[in-house]
Each structure stands twice: as C-alpha cells, then as structure tokens.
C-alpha positions in Angstrom: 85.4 115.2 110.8 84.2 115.9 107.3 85.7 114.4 104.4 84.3 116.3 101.0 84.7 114.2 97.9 85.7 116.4 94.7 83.8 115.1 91.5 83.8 118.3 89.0 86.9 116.9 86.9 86.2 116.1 83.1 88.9 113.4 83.2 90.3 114.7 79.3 92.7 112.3 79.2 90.5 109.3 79.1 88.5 110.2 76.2 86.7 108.6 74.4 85.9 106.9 77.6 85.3 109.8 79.3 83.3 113.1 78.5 82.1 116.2 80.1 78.4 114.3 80.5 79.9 111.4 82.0 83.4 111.8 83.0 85.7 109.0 84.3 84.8 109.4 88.2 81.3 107.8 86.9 82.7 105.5 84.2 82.9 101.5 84.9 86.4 100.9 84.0 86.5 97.9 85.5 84.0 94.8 84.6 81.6 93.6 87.8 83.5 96.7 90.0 82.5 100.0 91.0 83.2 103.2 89.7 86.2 105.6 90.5 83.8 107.6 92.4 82.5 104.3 94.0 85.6 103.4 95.2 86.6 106.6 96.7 82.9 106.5 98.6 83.4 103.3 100.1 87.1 103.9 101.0 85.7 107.0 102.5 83.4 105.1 104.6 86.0 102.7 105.8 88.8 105.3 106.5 85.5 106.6 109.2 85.7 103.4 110.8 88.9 102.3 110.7 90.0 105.6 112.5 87.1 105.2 114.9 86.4 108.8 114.0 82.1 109.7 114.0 82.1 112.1 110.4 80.0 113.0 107.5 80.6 112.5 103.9 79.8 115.2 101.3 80.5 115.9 97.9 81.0 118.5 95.5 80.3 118.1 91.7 78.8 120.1 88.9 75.5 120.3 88.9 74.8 117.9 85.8 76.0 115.1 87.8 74.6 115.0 91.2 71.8 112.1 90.6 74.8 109.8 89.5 76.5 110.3 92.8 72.9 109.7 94.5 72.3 106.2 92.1 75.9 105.1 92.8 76.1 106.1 96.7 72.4 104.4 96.9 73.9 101.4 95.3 76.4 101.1 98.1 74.1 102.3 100.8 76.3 104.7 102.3 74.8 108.5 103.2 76.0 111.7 101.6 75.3 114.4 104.2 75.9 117.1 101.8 76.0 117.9 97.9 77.5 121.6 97.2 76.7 121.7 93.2 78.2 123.6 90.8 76.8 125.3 88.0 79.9 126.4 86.7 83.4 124.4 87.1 86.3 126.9 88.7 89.0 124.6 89.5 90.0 123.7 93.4 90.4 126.5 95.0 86.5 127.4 94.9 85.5 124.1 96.0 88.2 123.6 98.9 87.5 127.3 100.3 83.5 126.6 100.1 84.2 122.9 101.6 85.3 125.1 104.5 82.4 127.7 104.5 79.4 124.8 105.1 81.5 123.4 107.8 81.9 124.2 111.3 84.8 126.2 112.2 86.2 124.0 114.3 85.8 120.8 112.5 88.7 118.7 110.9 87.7 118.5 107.2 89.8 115.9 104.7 89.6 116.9 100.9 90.2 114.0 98.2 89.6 113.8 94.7 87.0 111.3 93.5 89.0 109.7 90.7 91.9 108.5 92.1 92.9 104.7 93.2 94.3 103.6 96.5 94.7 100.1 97.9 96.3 100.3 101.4 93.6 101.4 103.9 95.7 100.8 106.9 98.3 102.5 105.8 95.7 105.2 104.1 94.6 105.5 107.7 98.1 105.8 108.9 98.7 108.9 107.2 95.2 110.6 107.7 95.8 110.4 111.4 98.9 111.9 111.2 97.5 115.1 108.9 94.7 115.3 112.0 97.0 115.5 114.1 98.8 118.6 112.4 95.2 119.8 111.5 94.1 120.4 115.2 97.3 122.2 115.3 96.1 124.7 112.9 98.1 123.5 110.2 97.5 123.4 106.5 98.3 119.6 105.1 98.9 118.3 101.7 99.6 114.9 101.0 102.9 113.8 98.8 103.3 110.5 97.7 106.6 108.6 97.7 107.9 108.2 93.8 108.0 105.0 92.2 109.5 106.0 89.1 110.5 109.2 87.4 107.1 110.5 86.4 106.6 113.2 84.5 102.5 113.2 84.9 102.6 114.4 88.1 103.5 117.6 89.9 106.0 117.4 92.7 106.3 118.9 96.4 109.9 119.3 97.5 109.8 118.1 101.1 112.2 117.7 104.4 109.9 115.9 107.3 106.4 117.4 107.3 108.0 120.6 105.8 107.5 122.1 102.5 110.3 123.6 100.7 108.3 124.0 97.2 105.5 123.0 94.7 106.9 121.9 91.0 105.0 121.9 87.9 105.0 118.6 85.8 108.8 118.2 84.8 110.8 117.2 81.8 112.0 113.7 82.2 115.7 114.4 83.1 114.0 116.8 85.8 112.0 114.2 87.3 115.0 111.8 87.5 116.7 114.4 89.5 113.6 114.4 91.6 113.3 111.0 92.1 116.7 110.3 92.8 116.5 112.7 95.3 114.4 111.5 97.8 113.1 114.5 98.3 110.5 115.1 95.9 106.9 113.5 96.3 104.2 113.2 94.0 101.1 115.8 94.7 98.2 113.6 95.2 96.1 116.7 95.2 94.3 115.2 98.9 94.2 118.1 101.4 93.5 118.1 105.4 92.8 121.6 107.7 90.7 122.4 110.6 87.9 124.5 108.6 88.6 127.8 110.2 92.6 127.6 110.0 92.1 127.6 105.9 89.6 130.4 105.9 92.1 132.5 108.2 94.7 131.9 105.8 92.9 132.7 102.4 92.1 135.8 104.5 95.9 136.5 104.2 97.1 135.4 101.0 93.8 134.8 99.1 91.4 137.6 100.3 89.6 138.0 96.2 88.8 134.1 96.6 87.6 134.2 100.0 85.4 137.0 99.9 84.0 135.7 95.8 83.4 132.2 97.7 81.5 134.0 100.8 78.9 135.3 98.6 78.7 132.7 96.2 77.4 130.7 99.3 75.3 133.0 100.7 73.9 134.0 97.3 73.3 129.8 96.9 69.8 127.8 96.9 69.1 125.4 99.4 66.9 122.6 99.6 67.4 119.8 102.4 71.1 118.6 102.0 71.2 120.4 98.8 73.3 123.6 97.9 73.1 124.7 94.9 75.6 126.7 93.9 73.9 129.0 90.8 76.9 132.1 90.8 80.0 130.0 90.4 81.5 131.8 87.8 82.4 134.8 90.0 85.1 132.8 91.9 88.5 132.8 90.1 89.5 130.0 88.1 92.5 129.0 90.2 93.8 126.0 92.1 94.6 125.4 95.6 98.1 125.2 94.9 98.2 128.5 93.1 95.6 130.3 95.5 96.8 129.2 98.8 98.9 125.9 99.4 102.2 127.8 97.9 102.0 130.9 99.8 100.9 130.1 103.4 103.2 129.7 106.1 101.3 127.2 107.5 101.4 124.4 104.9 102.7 120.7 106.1 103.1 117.5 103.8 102.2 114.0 105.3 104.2 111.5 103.0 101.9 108.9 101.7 103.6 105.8 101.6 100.2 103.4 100.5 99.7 102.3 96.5 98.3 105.2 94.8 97.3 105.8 91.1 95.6 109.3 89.7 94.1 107.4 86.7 95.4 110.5 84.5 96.0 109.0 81.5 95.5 105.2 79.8 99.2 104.5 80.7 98.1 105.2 84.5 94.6 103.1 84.0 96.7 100.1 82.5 98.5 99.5 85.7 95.6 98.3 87.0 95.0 95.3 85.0 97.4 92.1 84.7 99.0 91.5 81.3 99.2 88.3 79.3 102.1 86.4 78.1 102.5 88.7 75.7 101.8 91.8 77.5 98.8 92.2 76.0 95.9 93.3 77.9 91.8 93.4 76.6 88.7 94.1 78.2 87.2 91.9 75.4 88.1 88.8 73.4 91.5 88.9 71.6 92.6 87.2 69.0 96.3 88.2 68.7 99.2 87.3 65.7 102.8 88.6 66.6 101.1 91.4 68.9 102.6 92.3 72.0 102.6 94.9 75.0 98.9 96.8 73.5 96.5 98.4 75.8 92.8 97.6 74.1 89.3 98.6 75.6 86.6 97.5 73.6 83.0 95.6 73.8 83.4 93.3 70.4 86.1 90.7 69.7 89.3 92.2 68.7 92.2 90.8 66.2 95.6 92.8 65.9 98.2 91.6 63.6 101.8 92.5 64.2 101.2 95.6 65.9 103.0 96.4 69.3 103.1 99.3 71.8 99.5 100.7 71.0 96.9 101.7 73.5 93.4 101.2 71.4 90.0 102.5 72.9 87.2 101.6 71.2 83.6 102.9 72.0 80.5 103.2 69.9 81.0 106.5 68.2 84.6 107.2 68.8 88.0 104.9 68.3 91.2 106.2 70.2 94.4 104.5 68.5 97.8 105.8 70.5 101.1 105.0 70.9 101.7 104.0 74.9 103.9 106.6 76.5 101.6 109.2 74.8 98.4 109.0 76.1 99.0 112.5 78.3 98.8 114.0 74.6 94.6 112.9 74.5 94.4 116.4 76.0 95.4 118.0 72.8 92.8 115.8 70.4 90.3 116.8 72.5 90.8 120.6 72.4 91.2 120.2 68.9 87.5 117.9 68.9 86.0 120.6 70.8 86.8 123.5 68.5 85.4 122.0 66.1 82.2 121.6 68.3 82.8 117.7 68.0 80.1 116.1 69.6 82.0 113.0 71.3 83.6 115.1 73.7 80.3 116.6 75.3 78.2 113.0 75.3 78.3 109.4 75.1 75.1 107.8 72.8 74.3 106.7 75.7 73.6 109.5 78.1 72.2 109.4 81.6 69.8 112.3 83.6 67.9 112.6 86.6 65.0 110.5 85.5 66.6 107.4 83.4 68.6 107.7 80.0 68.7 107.7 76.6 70.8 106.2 74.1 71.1 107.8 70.3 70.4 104.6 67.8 70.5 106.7 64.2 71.0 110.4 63.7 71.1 112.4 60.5 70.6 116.6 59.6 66.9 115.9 60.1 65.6 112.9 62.1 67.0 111.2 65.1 66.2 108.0 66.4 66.4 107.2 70.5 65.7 104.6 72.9 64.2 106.3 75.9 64.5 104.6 79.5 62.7 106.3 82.3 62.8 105.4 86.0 59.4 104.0 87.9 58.3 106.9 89.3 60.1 109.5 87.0 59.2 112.3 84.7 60.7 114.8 82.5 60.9 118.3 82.1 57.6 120.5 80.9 59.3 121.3 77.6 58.9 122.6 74.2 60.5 122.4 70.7 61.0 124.8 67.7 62.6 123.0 64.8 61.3 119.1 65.4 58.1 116.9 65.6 58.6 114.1 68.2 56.7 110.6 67.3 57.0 108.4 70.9 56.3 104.5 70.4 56.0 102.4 74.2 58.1 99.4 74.3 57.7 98.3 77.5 55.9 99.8 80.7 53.6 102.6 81.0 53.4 106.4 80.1 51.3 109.4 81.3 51.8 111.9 78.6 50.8 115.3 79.0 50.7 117.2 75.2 49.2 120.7 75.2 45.8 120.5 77.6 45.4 117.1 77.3 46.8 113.8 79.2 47.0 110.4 77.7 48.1 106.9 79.3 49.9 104.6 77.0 51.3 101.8 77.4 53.2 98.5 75.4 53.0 98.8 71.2 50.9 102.2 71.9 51.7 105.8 70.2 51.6 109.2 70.0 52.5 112.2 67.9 54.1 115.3 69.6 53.6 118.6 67.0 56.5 120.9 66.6 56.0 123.6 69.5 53.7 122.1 71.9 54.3 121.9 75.3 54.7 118.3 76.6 56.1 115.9 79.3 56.8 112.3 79.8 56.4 110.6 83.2 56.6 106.9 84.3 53.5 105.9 86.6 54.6 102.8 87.1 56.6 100.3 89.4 59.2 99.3 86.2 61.2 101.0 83.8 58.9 102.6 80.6 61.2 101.9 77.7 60.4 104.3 74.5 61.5 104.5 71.3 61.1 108.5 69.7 61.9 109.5 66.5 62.6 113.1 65.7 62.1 114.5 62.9 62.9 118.2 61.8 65.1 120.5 60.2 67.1 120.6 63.4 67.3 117.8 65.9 70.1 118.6 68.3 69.9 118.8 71.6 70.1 122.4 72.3 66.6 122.6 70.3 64.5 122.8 74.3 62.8 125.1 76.4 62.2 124.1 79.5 58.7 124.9 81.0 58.5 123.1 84.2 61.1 121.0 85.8 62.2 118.7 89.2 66.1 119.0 88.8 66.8 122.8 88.7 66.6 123.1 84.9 64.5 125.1 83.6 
C-alpha cells in the first residue's frame, strides 16, 4: 500500500495566515502542536500500523515547498519514500493520475489531502479497510463524510450504500438543508482509494488527454534518489478528479466516513477546533475583553476589543484580517483582489523560509531593505547575481564563507562585507550552528525578483 499525501493547495481562505510561500498545510495554527501537514504525516504513519498493513508514504507538493515537508517529516522521524514535485500547480487530477504512474500496478494506493483534520483513528481505519477492500476489487473509492450540519462549504456526493448517484457543487443554504435532511448526501472529503492500475484503465476511458499529458510529464521528469521532479507540469489540464474522472467512471464507490473530520477551509472551520470562553470568545493571545462576545482573534500581542461581537480578527505582522463570522469563505475574493494589484502579502510572509534557513524582512522602502538572514549549519545559497542593488552583510552570530567575484572570505561575529551591484556571490554556513546575518540592500530596486541564479543545490537556477 501507498498512501500519497497532497500538499500543493494555497489554502486562500486563511490568509493572512496563509500564503502561496507558506500555505496553511505548513502553518502552526496551533501553539506547542504540529502542523496540518504534520498531522496528516503522523496519522498516516499510524493508519500503517493500526491496519497492520507494510506501505510507503510519499508526497506530492510544488516544488517551492519540498524542504518543509523534509524539516517537518524529520522532526517527526517518520520516512517519506517519495516526493513527486511540481513546478507548476494543475489541480488534482494531475497529481492523483501521476500518484498512479510511480506506483506499481498492482498496488493499493490511498490519496488524502495534507490539510485536513481528523480525530478518530479507529474508526479512520475502519473506513480505509473497507475502501481496500473495494479497491482490490477494482473499484474506484471516494470517501463522503456524514453531515453534521447544513454546510454550504462543502461539495456533496449523493449516495445509496457504497453507490454513487451524483457529485454536487457547493449549494445554497436551502439546498444543503434538503441535503442534510436527507440522509443521503455526504460531504466530499476529497480522500480517494484505487488499486493503481484500475485508475489508469479508467482515465484511459473517460480521461484519455490527462492520461496521456500525465505519461509524458513523467517520463519527461528529473530524478534524483527519491526525488521526481516534475519540470513540464503545465501541459496537464487544470482539472480536478471530480471533473476528470470520479463523475464519469462506472466504477466509482463511496465509503461513508463516519470519524470527526474538519477541511480547515475557512476561519469558521479552524475555530472549531479551539474551546471558547464564557463569553465565546476565543484568542491565541492575551485578551482583555469589555462587553465582547462570540469573536474569533489570532494574534501574537495583547488584544482589547470593546463592545464588538461576531468578528473573526487575524492579525499578523504585515497584514490585519477583520471579518464578520459566517463570512470568512468570502477571504477568497480579497485575495484575488490583493493579487491584482500585485499585493505582496499574498505571495510571502516577512518571514520566509528556503532550502538553506530563512529570512525575515525588518524595514523596506523603494530603495533599501533591511533583513535578518538565518542559515542552517551546513547550508549555502545560490551562486547569484544582482542588477539594481548593492548588498552590505553584517555577522551576528556564527560563521560565514563568502565567496564575492574570485575571491573567498571567512567572517565571523561583528565582521562585514560589501557585495557591489553585479558581482557574482554566495553565502554558506561552515559551521555546526546557525550563522545569523543582518543585509542591508540598497538600490533603486530591491525586490525579490532582482536575481540570477548562477549555481545552485535546490533545482533553481
């Protein structure tokens, strides 16, 4: 068995939490608790053992964000056998057809998103043996989720036993009443189970274009030990499942999933999972509260709210989110709107992590930028080049070997140096301990996109 964790969502709907460099999958919603993507690992791991079953654990995810998965699945010291990466995001339908072209064709492969929350293992486990059991029958399963309330959030699978009698798009709210009243109509949890060859003969049938775009995307990939990377993405269709396959084939079953579930698609999911005070308020941080009730707040300073009620506040350092609960499924639309506007807060948090360490965005004007610079022992960055600023690099703490133009130079604590405008240069730590920097840019042009990568150990240049 081979259970493929999907990580390439942006998670839209949690912004400003969330952003296309670190999207909510990676994010520590929770204080002293693991991430979405954590979770999902470890419950990964557990479903393994509790069904007695010997598998491998792989992931798929955009190519940006494969060393978080390897810091976070290190953490946890559980092995990823496999990372299929992405340089181009295409929906699900690419990555569940490509699941099944690395694996064997006879093997049982289990397909679950990386954001979602579940708290029954047993009866988690229940319901995965039962979708084996239709698998090795050659059928195609999809996973509903018994209705706790008339949710219009979620698409819906019309269902009689294990048989599926059609997929429904997120309804209106007198819709999903009728649904829920029902009986009938289950939640899509998006989770899919096949025996690898039964979903490729079927895409053969009703999804020859995908199949055939997916089959050379893979051969066309780049491998490197239990790496694939996946450079010609963008020539599979941007479909889902649902739409390429799941509502066509004849072979489709639904297992009902009858453990706690929670997609995390919006603050109004998220707030579920914490316990409210006496005045159904709930905070992350210290909250001073007059005649306030029922408010949502995340924040990382003490917060004081004064008659307000029904608000879901998000506060992060470079973005504040002020909504009115019941509408946080609308985030979608700020963002689009952010992103038109090429608004920066929707690509990156100030504090951004790569490969080799991080680095967090202390001041910024139209010409000079200020960063703290964190690089992991053993770490370097790219060979790389810059045509609009001068870079002046100031050691904090650790070590540096600094390569500008010909020359190399070893720095270390209260040491400097000057990088001119268009030399080629690189950063590496030598060390055993984190080398903390502090650069200053300065130029008439000091965003990001202002690079050229010479040389480089993560695919990038």
């Amino acid at each position: 068995m081979k259970i493929f964790i999907l990580c390439g969502g942006s998670g839209t709907r949690l912004w400003p939490l969330s952003r296309d460099s670190l999207p909510k999958q990676f994010v520590p919603l929770f204080a002293h608790s693991e991430t979405l993507f954590q979770k999902t690992l470890k419950r990964s791991s557990d479903l393994l053992k509790e069904l007695q079953i010997e598998g491998e654990i792989g992931v798929i995810t955009n190519k940006e964000h494969y060393f978080l998965i390897q810091q976070e699945a290190k953490d946890l010291q559980i092995p990823i056998s496999s990372y299929l990466l992405e340089d181009s995001p295409r929906d699900t339908a690419g990555a569940v057809v490509l699941s099944a072209l690395s694996s064997n064709p006879e093997e049982l492969v289990l397909v679950v998103p990386s954001d979602h929350i579940i708290n029954n293992l047993t009866l988690f486990s229940q319901s995965i043996q039962e979708a084996l059991n239709l698998a090795k029958e050659g059928k195609i399963i999809t996973f509903g989720i018994t209705p706790t309330s008339p949710h219009t959030g979620y698409g819906y699978i019309h269902s009689k036993g294990n048989e599926v009698l059609g997929f429904y798009e997120k309804p209106a709210l007198e819709r999903a009443r009728e649904y829920f009243e029902s009986k009938e109509y289950f939640w899509n949890s998006g989770m899919f189970c096949f025996k690898a060859q039964s979903l490729l003969e079927e895409c053969k049938i009703y999804a020859s274009e995908l199949l055939e775009k997916a089959k050379e995307v893979y051969e066309k990939s780049e491998r490197e030990q239990n790496y694939i990377w996946l450079t010609h993405m963008s020539e599979i269709p941007k479909i889902s499942i649902d739409y390429a396959l799941m509502e066509k084939t004849q072979k489709i079953a639904m297992v009902k999933g009858e453990f706690d579930w929670n997609d995390v698609g919006s603050f109004d999911s998220l707030k579920e999972e914490f316990v409210a005070d006496s005045e159904g308020n709930i905070s992350t941080s210290e909250l001073y509260s007059k005649e306030s009730n029922d408010n949502f707040i995340i924040a990382n300073k003490p917060i004081a709210t004064i008659g307000v009620q029904n608000l879901t506040i998000i506060d992060t350092k470079d973005a504040l989110l002020i909504a009115q609960n019941g509408r946080t499924q609308e985030i979608k639309d700020i963002v689009n709107t952010l992103k038109s506007h090429s608004h920066p807060s929707t690509l990156t948090h100030p504090l951004t992590y790569r490969p080799w360490g991080s680095y967090e965005v202390l001041e910024e004007s139209a010409n000079y930028k200020i960063k703290k610079i964190i690089v992991l022992p053993q770490k370097r960055l790219s060979l790389q080049k810059h045509f609009h600023r001068n870079e002046h690099w100031i050691i904090v703490s650790g070590s540096a070997l600094v390569k500008i133009g010909e020359r190399e130079i070893f720095l270390q604590k209260n040491q400097s140096t000057y990088i001119p405008m268009g030399t080629p240069h690189r950063l590496e730590n030598p060390g055993q301990m984190d080398l903390v920097m502090i650069e200053v840019q300065v130029g008439d042009y000091v965003g990001e996109d202002d690079i050229v990568r010479i040389e480089d150990d993560y695919h990038r240049a």
